[in-house]
N, C-alpha and C positions, 0 to 999 in steps of 0.2 A: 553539570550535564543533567538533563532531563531524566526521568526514569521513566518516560513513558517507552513506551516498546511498541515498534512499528514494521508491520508487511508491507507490501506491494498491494495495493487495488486489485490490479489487472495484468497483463500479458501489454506490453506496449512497445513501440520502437523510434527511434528517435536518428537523425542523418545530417551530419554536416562537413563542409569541408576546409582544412587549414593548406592554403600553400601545398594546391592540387592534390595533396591526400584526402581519402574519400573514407569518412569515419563512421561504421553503420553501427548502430547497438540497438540492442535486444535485451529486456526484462523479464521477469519468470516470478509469479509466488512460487516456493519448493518448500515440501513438506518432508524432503527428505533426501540425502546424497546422489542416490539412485537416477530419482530425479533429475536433479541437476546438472547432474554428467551426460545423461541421457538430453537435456539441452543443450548443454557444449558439443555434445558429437554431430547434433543434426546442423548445427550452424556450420561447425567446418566442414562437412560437408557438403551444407550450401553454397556456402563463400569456401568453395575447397582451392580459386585462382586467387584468393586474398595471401597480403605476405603476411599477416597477421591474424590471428582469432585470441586477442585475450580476454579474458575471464575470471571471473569472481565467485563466488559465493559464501553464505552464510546459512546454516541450518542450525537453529536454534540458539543456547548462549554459548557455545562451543564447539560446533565444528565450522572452522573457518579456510577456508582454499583459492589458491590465487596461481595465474600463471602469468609470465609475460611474452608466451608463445616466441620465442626469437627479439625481441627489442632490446633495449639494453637493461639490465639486473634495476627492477626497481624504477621503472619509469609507465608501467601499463599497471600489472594487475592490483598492483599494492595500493596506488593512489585513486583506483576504483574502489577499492575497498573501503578505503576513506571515509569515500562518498558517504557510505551506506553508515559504517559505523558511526560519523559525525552526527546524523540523523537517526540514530538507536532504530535502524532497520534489521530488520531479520529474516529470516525465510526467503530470502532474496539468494536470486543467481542471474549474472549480470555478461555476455559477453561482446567485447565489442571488438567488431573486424575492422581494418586496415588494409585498401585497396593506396598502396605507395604511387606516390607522385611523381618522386624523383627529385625533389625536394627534403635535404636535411633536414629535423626540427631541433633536433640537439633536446639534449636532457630535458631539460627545463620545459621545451616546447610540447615535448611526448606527455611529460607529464600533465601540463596544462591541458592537452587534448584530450585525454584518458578520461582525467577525472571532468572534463566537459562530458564527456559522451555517457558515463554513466549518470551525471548530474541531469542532463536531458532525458535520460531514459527513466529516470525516478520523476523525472518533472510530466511526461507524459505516462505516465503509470498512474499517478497519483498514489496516496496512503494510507493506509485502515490502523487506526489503532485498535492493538490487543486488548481486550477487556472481559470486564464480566458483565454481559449482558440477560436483562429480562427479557421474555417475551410475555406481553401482558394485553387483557384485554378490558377493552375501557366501554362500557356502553353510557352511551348519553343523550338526553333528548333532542331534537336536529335543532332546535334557540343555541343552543349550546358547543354546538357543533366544532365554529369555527373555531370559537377560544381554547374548545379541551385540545384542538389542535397547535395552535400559537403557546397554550402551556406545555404540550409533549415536547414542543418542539426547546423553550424555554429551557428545559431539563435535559435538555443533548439526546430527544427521543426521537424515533423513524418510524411512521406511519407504516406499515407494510401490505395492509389490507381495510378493507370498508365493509363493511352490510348494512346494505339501507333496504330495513324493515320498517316496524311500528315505531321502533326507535333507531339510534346509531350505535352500529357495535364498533369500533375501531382495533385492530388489532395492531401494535405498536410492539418495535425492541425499544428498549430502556437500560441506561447506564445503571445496572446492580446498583449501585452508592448514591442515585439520586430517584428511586424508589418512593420511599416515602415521603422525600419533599413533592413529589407530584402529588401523590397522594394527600398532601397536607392542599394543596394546590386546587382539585379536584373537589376537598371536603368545603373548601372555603367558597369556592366557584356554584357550588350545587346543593349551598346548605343541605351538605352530607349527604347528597342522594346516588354520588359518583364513586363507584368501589373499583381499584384497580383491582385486575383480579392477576394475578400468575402463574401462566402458563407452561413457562418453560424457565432452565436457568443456565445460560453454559457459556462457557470461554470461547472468544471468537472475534475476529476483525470486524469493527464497526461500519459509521459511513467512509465514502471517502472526501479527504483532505488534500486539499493542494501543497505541494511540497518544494 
């Protein structure tokens, strides 16, 4: 298994249906339990005519919470959970409603749908990984422009802002641990005239990634 460690992007929702049952789910980054309950309530509330609201979450590397709202023991919330922990997500809170068809799924089938509906709602979320991010600033002369761009990016870097003065200031985050290979990058690029400089340093979800 990976050690990488991964959030949610964004807030996203995702809708399909097996054998007239109508499966909505709903994604959440959560920073915290509070949170998260505070999402489960406003969904059953929403879908308060659904026969189903189950739900997931994860808040950090140990609190983990699941329900199968009324399905049968171990066919909805657990194999959402799966989802997430197969993919070393976290900070994730995941509920997905069940508007019944009248159509049985049988075990196997619930299961199958559950862990689709969270699957789709991480697929539409998309995922940030956790890391240690620079925030740095690169000035260079506009010859030079494109490439110190094609190298930030080379080193897993995000432009995040531009100044175009007498010369180009770029302000970029950067993966902490590939720092000074840009900088190795930069001296080679601009016989030494391109200084990364470091702005900032802090733990935090990067770009987002398809999942």
């Amino acid at each position: 298994m990976s050690d990488v460690i991964r959030v949610p992007f964004e807030a996203a929702q995702s809708e399909f249906t097996e054998k007239r049952s109508r499966f909505i789910s709903h994604i959440w980054k959560v920073e915290s339990e509070e949170e998260a309950l505070a999402h489960i309530k406003a969904m059953k509330s929403r879908y308060y005519d659904a026969r189903h609201n189950c739900w997931c979450y994860i808040v950090g590397q140990n609190t983990v919470r699941y329900s199968d709202d009324g399905e049968p023991q171990g066919t909805a919330g657990q194999p959402m959970l799966k989802v997430f922990e197969r993919e070393n997500v976290t900070n994730v809170c995941c509920v997905v409603t069940r508007y019944f068809g009248g159509i049985l799924l049988g075990a196997g089938g619930l299961t199958r749908a559950y862990s689709r509906g969270a699957k789709d709602a991480l697929s539409a979320a998309g995922a940030a990984v956790l890391g240690e991010w620079v925030t740095a600033e690169i000035p260079c002369a506009y010859p030079l422009f494109e490439q110190v761009k094609l190298e930030l990016a080379g080193q897993g870097g995000v432009v995040d802002a531009v100044d175009y003065g007498a010369s180009v200031t770029i302000t970029a985050s950067v993966p902490a641990e590939n720092v000074a290979a840009l900088q190795n990058r930069m001296t080679e690029l601009s016989a030494g005239a391109i200084t990364v400089s470091e702005l900032d340093r802090e733990y935090r979800p990067g770009p987002r990634q398809d999942i």
